[in-house]
N, C-alpha and C positions, 0 to 999 in steps of 0.2 A: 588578269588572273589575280585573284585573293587568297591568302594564305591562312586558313585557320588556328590562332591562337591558344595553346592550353592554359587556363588561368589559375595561379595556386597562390595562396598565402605568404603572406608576411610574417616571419616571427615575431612574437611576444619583444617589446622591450627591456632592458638588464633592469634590473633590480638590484639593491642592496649596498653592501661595501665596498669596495675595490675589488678587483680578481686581477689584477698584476701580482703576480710574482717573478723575482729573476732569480737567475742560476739554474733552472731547470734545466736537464738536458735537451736536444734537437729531438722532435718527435712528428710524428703523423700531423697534425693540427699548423705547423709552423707552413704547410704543403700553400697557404690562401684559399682550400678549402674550408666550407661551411661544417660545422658538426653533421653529422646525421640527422637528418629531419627536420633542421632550418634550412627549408631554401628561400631563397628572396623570390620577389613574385615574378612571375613568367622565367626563371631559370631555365635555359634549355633544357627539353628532356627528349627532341629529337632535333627537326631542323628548322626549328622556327622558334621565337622568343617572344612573348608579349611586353608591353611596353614597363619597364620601371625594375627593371633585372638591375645584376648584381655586375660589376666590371666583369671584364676577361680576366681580368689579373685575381678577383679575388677577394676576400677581404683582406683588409689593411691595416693590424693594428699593435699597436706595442709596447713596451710595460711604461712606469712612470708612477708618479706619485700621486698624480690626480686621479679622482675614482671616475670611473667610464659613466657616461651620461644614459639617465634614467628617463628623460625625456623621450616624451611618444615621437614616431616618423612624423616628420613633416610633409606631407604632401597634402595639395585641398581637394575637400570635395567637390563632387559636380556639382556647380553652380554655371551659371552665364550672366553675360549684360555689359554691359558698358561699364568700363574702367578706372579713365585715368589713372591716378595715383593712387585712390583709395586703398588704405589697408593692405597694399603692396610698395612698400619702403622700396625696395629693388630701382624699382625703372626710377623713380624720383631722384634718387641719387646717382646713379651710372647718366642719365640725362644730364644730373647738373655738370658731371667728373666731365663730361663731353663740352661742355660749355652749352649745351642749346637750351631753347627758349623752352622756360617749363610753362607759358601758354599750349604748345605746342602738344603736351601729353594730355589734353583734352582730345585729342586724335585718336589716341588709342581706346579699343576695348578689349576684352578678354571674353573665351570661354577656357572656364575653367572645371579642370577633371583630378581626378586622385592617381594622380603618375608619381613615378621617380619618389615613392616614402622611402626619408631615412632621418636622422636622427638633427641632423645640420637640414636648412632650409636650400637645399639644393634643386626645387622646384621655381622654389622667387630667384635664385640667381639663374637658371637655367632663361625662366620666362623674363625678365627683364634684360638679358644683353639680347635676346632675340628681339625684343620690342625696339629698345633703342636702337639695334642694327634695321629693324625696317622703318622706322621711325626720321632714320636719318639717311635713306636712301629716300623714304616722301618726300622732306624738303627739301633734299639735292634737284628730287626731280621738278619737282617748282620753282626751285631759282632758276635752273638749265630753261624750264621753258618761259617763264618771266624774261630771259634774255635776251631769247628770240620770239615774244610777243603773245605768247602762245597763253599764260597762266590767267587766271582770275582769283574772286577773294572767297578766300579760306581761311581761317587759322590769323596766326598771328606772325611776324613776319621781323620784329624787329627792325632794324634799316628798310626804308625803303617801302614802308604800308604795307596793307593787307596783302597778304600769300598765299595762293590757293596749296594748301597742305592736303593730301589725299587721306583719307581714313586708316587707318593702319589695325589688321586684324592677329589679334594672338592667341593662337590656342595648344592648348594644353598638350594635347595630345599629339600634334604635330610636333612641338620644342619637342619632348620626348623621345618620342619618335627618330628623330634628328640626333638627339644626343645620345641616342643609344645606336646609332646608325651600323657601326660596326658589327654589332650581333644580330641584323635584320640581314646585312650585305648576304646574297648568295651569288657565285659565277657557275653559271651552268647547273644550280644547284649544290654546289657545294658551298658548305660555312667557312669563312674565312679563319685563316690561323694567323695570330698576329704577336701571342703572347710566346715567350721562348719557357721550356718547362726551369730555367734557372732564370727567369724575371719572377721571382716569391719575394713573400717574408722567410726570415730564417729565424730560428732563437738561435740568441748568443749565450758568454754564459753569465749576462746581465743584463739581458733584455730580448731587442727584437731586432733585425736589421730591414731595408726593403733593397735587391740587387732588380738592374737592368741588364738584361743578356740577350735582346731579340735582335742585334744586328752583331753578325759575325767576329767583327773589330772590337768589340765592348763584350762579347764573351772570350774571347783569347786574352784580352788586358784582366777580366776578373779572376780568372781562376791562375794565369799569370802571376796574379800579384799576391796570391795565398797560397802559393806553391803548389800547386795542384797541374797535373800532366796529363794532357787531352789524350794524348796515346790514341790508342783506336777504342777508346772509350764512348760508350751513348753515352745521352742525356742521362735516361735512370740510370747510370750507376755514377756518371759525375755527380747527379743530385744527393744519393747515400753519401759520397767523399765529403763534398762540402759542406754537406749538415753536419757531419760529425766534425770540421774543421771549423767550422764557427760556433759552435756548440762551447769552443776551448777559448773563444777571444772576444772581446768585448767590443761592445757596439762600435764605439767613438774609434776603438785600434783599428777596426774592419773597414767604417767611413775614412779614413785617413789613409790608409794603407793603401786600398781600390781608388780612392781620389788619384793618389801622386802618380798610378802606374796608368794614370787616363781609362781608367773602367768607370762603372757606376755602382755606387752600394752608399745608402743612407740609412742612419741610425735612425728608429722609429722611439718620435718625441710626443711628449704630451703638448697643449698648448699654452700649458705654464712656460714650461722648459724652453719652449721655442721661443717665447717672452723674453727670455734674455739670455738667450744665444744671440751672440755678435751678431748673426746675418736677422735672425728674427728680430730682435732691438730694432735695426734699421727700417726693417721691411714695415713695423708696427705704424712707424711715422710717417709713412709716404701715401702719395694719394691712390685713388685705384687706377689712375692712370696720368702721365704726365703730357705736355705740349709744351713748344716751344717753338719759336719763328726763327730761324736759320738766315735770311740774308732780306733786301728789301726788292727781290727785283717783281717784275712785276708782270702781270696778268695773262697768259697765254688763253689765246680764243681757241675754244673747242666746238668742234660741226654744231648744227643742231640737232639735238635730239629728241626732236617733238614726235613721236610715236615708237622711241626706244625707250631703253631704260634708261637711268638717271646717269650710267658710266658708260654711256655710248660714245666710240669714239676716245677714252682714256684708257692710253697703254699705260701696263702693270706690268712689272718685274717683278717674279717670283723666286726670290730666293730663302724661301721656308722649305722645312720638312717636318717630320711628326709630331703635332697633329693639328696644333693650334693654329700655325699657319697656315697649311693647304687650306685649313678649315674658314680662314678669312679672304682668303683669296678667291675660294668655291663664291662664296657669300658677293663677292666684286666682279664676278664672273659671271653669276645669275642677272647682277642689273644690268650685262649688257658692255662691260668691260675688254678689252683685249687684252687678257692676262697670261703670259710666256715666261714659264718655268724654267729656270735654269738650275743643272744640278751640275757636279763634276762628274767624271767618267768613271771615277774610282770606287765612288761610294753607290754599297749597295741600296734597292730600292725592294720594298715588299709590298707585291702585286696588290696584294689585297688590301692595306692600306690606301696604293694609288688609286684602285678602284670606287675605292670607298672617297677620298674626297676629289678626286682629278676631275670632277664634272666642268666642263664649261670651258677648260682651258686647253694650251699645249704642251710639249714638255721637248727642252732640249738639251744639250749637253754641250760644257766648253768648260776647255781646261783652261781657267785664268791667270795659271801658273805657267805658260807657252803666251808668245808674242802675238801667235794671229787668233787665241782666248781672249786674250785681252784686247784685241783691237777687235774684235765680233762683239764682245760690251762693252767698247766705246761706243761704237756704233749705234747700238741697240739704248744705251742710256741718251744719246743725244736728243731722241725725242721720246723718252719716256716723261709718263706725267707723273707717277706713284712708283717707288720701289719698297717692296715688302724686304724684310730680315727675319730669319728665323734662330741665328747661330747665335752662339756665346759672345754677348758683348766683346767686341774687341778680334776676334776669329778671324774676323774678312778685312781687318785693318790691311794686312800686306799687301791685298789687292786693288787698295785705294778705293774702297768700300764703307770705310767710316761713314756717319751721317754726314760730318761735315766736309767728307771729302767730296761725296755725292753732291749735295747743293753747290760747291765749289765749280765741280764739273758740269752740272743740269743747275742753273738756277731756278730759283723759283720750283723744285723740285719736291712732293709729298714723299717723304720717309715713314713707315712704319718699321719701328725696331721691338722685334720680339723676342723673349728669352725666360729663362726656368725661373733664376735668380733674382733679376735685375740689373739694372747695368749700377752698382753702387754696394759696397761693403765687401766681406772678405770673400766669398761667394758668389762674385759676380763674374768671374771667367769658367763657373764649374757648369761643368753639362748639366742637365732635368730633366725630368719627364714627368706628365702629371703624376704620375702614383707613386714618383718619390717625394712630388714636391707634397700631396696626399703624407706620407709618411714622417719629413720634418715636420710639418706645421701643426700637427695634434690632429687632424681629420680622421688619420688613423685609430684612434684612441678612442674618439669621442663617438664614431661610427662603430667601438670594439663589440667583441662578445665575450664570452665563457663557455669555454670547452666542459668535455661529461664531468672533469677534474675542480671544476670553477673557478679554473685559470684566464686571464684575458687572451684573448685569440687575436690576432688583427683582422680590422674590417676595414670597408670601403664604400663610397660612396656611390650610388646604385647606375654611374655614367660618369666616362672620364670628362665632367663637369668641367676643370679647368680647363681643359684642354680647350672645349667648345665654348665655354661661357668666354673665355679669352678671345678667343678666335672672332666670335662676333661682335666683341668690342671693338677688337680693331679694327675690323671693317665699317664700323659706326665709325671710330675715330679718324679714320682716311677721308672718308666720303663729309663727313664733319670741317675735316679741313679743307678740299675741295669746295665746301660750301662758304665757308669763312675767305677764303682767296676771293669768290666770287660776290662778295659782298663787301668790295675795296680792302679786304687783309691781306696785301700784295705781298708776297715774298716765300720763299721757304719753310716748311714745316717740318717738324718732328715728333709723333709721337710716339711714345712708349709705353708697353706694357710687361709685365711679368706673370708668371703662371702663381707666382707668391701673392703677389698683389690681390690676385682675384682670393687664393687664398683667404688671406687674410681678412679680405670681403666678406669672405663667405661667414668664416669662425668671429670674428671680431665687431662685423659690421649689420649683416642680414641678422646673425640671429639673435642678436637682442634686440631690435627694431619691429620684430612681427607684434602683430595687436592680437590684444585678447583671443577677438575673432578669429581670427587665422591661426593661430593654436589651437582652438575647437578643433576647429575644421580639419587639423592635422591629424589631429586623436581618431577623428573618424576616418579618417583616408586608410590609415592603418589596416585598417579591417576590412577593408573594400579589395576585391577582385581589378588587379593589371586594368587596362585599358586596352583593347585587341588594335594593335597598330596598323593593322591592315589600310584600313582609308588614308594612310600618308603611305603606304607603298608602291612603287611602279615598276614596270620592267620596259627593258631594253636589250637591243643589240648592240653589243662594241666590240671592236677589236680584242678585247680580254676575253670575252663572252657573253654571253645571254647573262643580263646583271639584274636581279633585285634587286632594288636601293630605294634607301629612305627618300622621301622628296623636301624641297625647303620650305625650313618650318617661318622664315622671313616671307611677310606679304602685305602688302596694302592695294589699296584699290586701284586697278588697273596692271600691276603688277605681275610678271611670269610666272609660270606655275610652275617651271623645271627651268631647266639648264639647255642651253641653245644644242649641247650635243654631250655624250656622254664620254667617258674619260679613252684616250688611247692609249696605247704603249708609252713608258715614259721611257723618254730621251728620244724619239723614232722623228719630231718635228725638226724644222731647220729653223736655227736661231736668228729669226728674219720676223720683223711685225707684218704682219696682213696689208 
């Protein structure tokens, strides 16, 4: 079944001087509502979205000294054809950050469509970690079957001669699709709720803040920490208190304040500003993503997987949650992985998130703070091959969780360590989520509008991009290393990534890289009609319900076309590998 699309416009891009102003009081506009009459394109307007909408959360934007960018949406027009690198900076760089062979991205081609316009090139970051993540699930699957005798010549191979590398297809409208996956998901027909109506911008009375309040815990610590009393108060009329209560304190008091009592609330920064903030300083200089070899032991043999996917046969430990991690795990679960979620019993979970990325895996529960928790992940770690991390550097240290506690305990052990921050400068133990990390790093600003007043409004980028653009990195970067082990790099890995980093990527890196060309191409996507996402939709039966859901926008030749089963109850598996 196919779901009919309604297609509307894109607003006009800002013009002129700046429209920040602070001190204003809290009003209607601070809501991450659009003005009247700009809706971004395909903005729900019953139960379906077409492709290149606006977040759930909103736009994202907020004052600062920089004047909001006049630059047309980036997204390209329909074209097709074979790829490589060409006039797509993206996949050339996130390739090299990965270490593989840029022979190698003669592999890929692209169809390309006018999705995901906005202001920051978050179509080439979108479409390039999905390339590199099937790109480097191709030559996993080549060396696994070169192993066991099976490969021939393709491609270029580095160590060891010719490598038969399978073709790798990328399209536009499937990444999209993908990355907006959350406002396509329906259970049973209903849209999913994910956003909490106190995860906004707010005005302060110097700017803009951006708060997180969508899990229970992080809304009691925020209004907690600005004296505000839940009482048998809803949401609307918490939301009137606390407008009027940030309206009186300023940005940087409100970030500080909600930090120390463990909420979430971030001052919304230009990408000057962020420039030299302590945490942005650091984050400027790092790469988009790091590696690093942990111990020297050496090579464990995995089955063969000559007519599975490239992670047949390699258990995953799952210990990520929103967003970026399920989202890399889904991604190592489609090729064929044995990927086992572990969550604690305490911390809540939202269905419709799990629904949205639990495809492919299981999900269970242990307290690693109890003796027979921790002797069920001894267990379970003694023949894993990959553990993922999703927590604030540092968080899961007590549990002997660190990376290098991991490789200590599993040699020869794949780590992915994922986080808001990064693991490095004064920000590195604080919670994130994309659309705050959206809110430090200038994306806010530079994605702004102007209210009827010709005030800046905060906006946002048309799919929580970091989240997914991260997500499939590090599953390119696992599988990346998996690859390098099996190419005599014997020993322990570690890679890392940040929701900043890609940031960073994105503002600092993608967009002054694009070519003449593809700035045209941007100017005209602008004015072009959503993409009807339907052809990347499926349905299914699960234990949650009858699910719509995006399908993966990762593919090369011979490649799955879905997920071996679709998401269960989480927590409801026994923490046991298959």
């Amino acid at each position: 079944m196919r779901v009919p699309h309604a297609p509307c416009r894109h607003p006009p891009g800002l013009s002129g001087a700046s429209p920040w102003r602070r001190g204003r009081a809290c009003e209607s506009a601070a809501t991450g509502e659009r003005p009247a009459g700009a809706r971004m394109p395909g903005m729900e307007r019953s139960s379906s979205a077409a492709v290149g909408t606006a977040t759930p959360s909103g736009p994202a934007t907020g004052p600062g000294s920089a004047p909001v960018s006049t630059e047309p949406a980036r997204a390209p027009a329909d074209t097709a054809g074979p790829g490589g690198d060409a006039g797509l900076p993206g996949i050339a760089h996130a390739w090299a950050a990965l270490g593989g062979d840029a022979a190698l991205l003669e592999r890929v081609s692209y169809t390309r469509r006018a999705v995901l316009p906005a202001r920051l090139p978050v179509l080439e970051l979108a479409r390039a970690s999905v390339a590199v993540c099937s790109l480097a699930a191709a030559e996993l699957s080549s060396v696994r079957a070169r192993a066991t005798g099976t490969g021939s010549s393709a491609g270029s191979a580095g160590d060891g001669g010719p490598l038969a590398v399978p073709s790798v297809q990328v399209d536009d409208g499937a990444v999209a699709t993908s990355f907006t996956s959350g406002r396509h998901l329906r259970t049973d027909g209903r849209a999913p709720v994910t956003f909490s109506p106190l995860s906004r911008f707010w005005r302060t009375a110097d700017g803009w803040v951006r708060t997180h309040a969508n899990y229970p815990h992080h809304r009691t610590r925020l209004l907690s920490a600005l004296g505000i009393s839940v009482e048998d108060r809803d949401d609307t009329t918490l939301a009137e208190i606390l407008a009027t209560e940030l309206a009186q304190r300023d940005a940087a008091e409100v970030e500080e304040t909600v930090h120390a009592a463990g909420g979430l609330a971030v001052a919304v920064r230009t990408p000057q500003e962020w420039a030299v903030h302590p945490q942005g300083a650091q984050s400027s200089r790092r790469p988009l993503l790091s590696t690093a070899r942990m111990d020297q032991a050496p090579l464990r043999t995995l089955p063969e997987s000559s007519g599975h996917g490239p992670m047949h046969a390699v258990r995953v430990l799952d210990l990520t949650r929103v967003l970026a991690g399920p989202v890399a795990t889904r991604a190592l679960a489609l090729f064929g992985a044995d990927v086992l979620r572990i969550d604690a019993p305490q911390l809540p979970e939202n269905l419709d998130t799990h629904a949205d990325t639990g495809a492919g895996k299981r999900s269970a529960l242990l307290d690693l703070s109890s003796r027979s928790g921790q002797a069920a992940f001894d267990e379970l770690l003694s023949s894993a091959d990959v553990v993922v991390t999703g927590y604030r550097p540092g968080a899961l240290d007590r549990f002997g969780l660190a990376p290098e506690s991991l490789a200590d305990r599993r040699p020869g052990v794949v780590v992915g360590q994922l986080s808001a921050w990064g693991a490095y400068g004064p920000w590195h133990r604080r919670r994130g989520f994309d659309s705050l990390v959206q809110a430090a790093s200038g994306i806010a600003t530079v994605e702004g509008q102007r209210d009827e007043a010709g005030e800046g409004i905060p906006g946002a980028l048309p799919a929580q991009a970091l989240d997914h653009g991260t997500g499939y990195l590090l599953a390119a970067a696992v599988m990346r290393a998996l690859t390098e082990q099996r190419r005599g790099g014997r020993g322990a890995r570690l890679v890392r990534l940040a929701l900043a980093q890609t940031a960073n990527w994105l503002v600092d890196g993608l967009a002054s890289q694009l070519s003449p060309y593809a700035r045209e191409e941007a100017a005209d996507a602008a004015a072009q009609d959503p993409v009807d996402p339907a052809p990347w939709l499926a349905e299914a039966d699960s234990p949650l319900g009858r699910l719509r859901y995006a399908l993966p926008p990762v593919a090369y030749d011979g490649s799955p076309p879905d997920w071996p089963h679709p998401p269960g109850m989480p927590g409801t598996d026994t923490a046991a590998w298959w």
